[in-house]
C-alpha positions in Angstrom: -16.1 12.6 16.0 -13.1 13.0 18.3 -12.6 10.3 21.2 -14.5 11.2 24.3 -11.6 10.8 26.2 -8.5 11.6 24.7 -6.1 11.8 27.5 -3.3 8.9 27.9 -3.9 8.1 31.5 -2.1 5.0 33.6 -5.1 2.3 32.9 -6.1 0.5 36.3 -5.1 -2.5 37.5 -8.3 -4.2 37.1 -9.2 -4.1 33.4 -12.9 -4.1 32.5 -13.8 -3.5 28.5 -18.2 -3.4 28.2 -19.2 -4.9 25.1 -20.0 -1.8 23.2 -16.5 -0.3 24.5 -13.2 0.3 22.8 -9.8 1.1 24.7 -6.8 2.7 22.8 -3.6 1.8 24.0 -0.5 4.1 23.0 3.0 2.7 23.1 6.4 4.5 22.8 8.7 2.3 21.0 12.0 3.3 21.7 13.3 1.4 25.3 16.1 0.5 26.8 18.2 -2.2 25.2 17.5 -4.4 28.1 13.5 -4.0 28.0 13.7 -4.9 24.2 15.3 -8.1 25.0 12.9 -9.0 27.8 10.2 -8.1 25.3 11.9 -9.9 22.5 11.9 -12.9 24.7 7.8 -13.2 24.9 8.0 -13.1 20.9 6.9 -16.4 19.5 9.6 -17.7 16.6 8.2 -16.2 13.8 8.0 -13.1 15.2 11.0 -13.1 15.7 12.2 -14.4 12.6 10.4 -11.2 11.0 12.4 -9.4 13.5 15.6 -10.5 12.3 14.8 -9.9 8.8 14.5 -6.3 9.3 18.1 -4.0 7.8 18.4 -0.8 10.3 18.3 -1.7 13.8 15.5 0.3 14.8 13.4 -0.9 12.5 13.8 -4.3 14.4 13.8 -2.4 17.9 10.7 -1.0 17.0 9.1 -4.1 15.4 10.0 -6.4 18.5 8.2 -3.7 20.7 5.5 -3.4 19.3 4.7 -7.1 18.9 5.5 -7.3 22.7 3.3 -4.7 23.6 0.5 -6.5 21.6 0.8 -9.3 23.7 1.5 -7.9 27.1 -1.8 -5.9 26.6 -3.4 -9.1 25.1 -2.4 -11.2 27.6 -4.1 -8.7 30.6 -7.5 -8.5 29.2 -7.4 -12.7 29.0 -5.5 -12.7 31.9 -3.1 -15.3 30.0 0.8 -15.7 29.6 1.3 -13.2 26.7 4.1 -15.8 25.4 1.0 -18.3 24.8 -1.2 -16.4 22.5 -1.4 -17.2 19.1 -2.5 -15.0 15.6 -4.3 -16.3 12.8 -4.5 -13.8 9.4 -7.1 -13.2 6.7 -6.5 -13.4 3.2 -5.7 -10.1 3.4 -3.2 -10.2 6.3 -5.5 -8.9 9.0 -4.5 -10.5 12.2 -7.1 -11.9 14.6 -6.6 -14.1 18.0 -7.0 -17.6 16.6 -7.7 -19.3 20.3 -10.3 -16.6 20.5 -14.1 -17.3 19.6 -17.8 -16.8 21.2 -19.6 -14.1 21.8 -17.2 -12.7 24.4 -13.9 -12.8 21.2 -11.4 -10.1 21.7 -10.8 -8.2 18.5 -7.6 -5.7 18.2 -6.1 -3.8 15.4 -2.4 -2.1 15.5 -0.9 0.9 13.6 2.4 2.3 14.1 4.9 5.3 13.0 7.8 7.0 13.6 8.4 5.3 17.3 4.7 5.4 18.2 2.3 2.3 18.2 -1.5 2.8 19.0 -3.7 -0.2 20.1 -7.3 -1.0 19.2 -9.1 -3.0 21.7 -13.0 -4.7 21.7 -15.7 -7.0 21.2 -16.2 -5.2 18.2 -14.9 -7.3 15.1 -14.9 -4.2 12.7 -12.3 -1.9 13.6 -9.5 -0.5 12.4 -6.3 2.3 13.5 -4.1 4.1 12.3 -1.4 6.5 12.9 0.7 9.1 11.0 3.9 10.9 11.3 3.2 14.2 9.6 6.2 14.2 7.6 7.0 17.8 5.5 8.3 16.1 2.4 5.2 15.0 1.3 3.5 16.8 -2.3 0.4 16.6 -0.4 -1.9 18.0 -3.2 -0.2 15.8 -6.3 -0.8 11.8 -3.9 -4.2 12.8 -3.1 -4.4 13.3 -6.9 -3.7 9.7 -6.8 -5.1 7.9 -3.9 -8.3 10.4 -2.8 -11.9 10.4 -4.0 -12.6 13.3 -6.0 -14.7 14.8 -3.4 -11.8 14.5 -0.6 -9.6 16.1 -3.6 -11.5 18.9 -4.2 -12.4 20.0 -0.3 -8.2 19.6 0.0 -8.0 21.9 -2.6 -10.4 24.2 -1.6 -8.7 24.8 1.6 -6.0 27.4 2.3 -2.2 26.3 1.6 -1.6 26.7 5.1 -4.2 24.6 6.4 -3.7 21.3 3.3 -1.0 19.4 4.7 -2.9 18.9 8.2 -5.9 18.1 6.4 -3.9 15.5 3.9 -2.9 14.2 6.9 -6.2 13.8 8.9 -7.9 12.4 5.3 -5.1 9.8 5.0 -5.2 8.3 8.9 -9.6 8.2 8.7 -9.1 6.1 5.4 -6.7 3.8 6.6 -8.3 3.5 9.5 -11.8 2.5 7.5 -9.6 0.2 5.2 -8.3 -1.8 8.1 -11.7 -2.0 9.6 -13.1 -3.6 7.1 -10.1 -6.0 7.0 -9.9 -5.9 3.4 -6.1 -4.3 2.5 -6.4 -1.8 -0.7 -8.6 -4.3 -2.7 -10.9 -1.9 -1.3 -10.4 1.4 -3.4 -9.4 4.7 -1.9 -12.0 6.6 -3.9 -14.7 4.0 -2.8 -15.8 6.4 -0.1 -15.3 10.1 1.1 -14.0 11.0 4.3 -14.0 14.5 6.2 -10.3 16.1 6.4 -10.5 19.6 7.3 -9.0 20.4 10.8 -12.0 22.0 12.3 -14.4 19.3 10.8 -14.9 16.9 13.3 -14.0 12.6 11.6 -16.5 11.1 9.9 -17.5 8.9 6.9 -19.3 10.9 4.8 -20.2 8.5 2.0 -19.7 4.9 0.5 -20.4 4.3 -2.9 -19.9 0.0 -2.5 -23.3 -1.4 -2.5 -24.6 -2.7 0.3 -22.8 -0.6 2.8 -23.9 2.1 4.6 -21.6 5.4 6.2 -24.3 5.8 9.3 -23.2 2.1 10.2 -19.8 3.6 10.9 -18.3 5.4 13.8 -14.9 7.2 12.8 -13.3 9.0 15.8 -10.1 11.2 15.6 -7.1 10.6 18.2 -4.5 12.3 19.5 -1.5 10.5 20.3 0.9 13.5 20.1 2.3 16.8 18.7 3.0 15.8 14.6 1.1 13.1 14.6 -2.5 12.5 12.8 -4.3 9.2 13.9 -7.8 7.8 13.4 -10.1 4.7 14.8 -13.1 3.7 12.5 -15.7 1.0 14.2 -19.1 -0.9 12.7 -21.4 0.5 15.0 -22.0 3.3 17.4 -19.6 2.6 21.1 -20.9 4.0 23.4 -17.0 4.8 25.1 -13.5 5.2 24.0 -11.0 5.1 26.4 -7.2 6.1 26.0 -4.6 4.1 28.2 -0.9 4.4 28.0 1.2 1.3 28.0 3.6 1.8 30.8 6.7 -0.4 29.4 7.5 -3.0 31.6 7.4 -6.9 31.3 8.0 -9.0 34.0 6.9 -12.9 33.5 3.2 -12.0 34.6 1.4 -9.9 31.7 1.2 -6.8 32.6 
C-alpha cells in the first residue's frame, strides 16, 4: 500500500505521534560546512569516532548528518537535549533508545542513500525503512538471481525490459525494509518471503514461508522521497496513519 500522505510538508511545532501512528521524516544530507559542524558537535564520541573513520569526505559529511538529524528529531518528540540521548544495539546491530522503556517507548529505524536519509518514527517496535538510489549500472535480472525468492524472480522476469529495473528496485527497498523490521540483519533469508515489485502493484508482503509468522500481520507501504529514488516502510500491524515531515536543517542548542 502507498503512504496515505506522501507529501513532505514543514511538520508543526507541536509534535503529537498516536500510538498506532508512524511519521517519516526525510533529510537532505548535503549542508553547509558550518551546519555540519554544529551538527557534528551534538554527536556523542563514538559517533564521532565512526565519523572520522570514514575515507571520502562526503561519506563523513553525510554520516555526521544523518546521525544529527536522528537526534535533533529524537530529541523533539522527548522534548530532551538531543546531545543526551543514548543507543543501545541488538545482536544484530539494530539500534534502539536505551533510556527508553514503558508502554509509551519510542521506536525509530533509519535508511539512507545517495544524500537522502528517511526517518521511521513510533510506538511500534517492529519497523523497518529503507531507501534506494536507482543506480543504472545495476544487472538487475542476474542479483535478483541471487538474492530474490523465486517467485519475485519470476514476476521480474515476466515483466517487460522497460519496466524491470523499477520493479528491481521497488522489490529490493520492500525487502530491506521487512528485514530491518524484524531487526534480524540477513540471518533472515532473502527468499524467506515474497514481496510485490511491479510499479502498478501497490507494496505488500505477499507470503512468508518462516513458521510462525504471518504476511497479514504486516503492513508494507511504498514512499516517495524523490525522482530516482525507490523507498519502503514495513510495520507489525495495521497504523492507522503515516505521515511524511521534512526535516528543515537547522540546530540551534534547543532540539529542534
Amino acid at each position: 500500500m502507498d503512504a496515505p500522505e506522501s507529501q513532505w510538508n514543514s511538520p508543526p511545532e507541536a509534535l503529537i505521534l498516536d500510538r498506532d501512528e508512524i511519521h517519516i521524516w526525510r533529510a537532505i544530507l548535503d549542508l553547509p560546512i558550518s551546519r555540519v559542524q554544529a551538527l557534528e558537535q551534538i554527536l556523542a564520541a563514538d559517533e564521532r569516532t565512526r565519523a572520522n573513520k570514514f575515507h571520502f569526505p562526503k561519506d563523513r559529511t553525510h554520516f555526521i548528518v544523518a546521525r544529527g538529524a536522528l537526534r535533533a528529531i529524537l530529541g523533539r518528540y522527548l522534548s530532551r537535549d538531543p546531545r543526551t540521548l543514548q543507543f543501545c544495539y541488538n545482536q544484530y546491530g539494530k539500534p534502539t533508545l536505551a533510556s527508553e522503556a514503558g508502554s509509551d517507548s519510542l521506536f525509530f529505524n533509519v535508511s539512507h542513500s545517495h544524500g537522502i536519509a528517511l526517518y521511521a518514527i513510533s510506538h511500534i517496535q517492529n519497523i523497518g525503512i529503507d531507501i534506494e538510489y536507482m543506480r543504472m549500472d545495476i544487472e538487475c535480472e542476474q542479483i535478483a538471481g541471487h538474492f530474490f525468492s523465486p517467485y519475485e524472480v519470476s514476476m521480474l522476469r515476466a515483466l517487460p525490459k522497460h519496466m524491470q529495473h523499477e520493479a528491481f528496485f521497488n522489490c529490493w527497498s520492500r525487502k530491506e525494509a521487512y528485514i530491518k523490521a524484524r531487526g534480524m540483519g540477513l540471518s533472515l533469508g532473502l527468499d524467506q518471503f515474497d514481496v510485490s515489485l511491479a510499479p502498478a502493484a501497490p507494496a505488500a508482503i505477499l507470503n512468508i514461508r518462516e513458521k510462525d509468522q504471518d504476511a497479514s500481520r504486516w503492513s508494507l507501504y511504498a514512499l516517495f522521497p524523490g525522482p530516482g529514488y525507490k523507498a519502503a516502510l514495513a510495520v507489525e500491524g495495521h497504523p492507522s496513519r503515516v505521515k511524511c515531515w521534512q526535516w528543515i536543517e537547522i540546530y540551534s542548542s534547543e532540539a529542534i
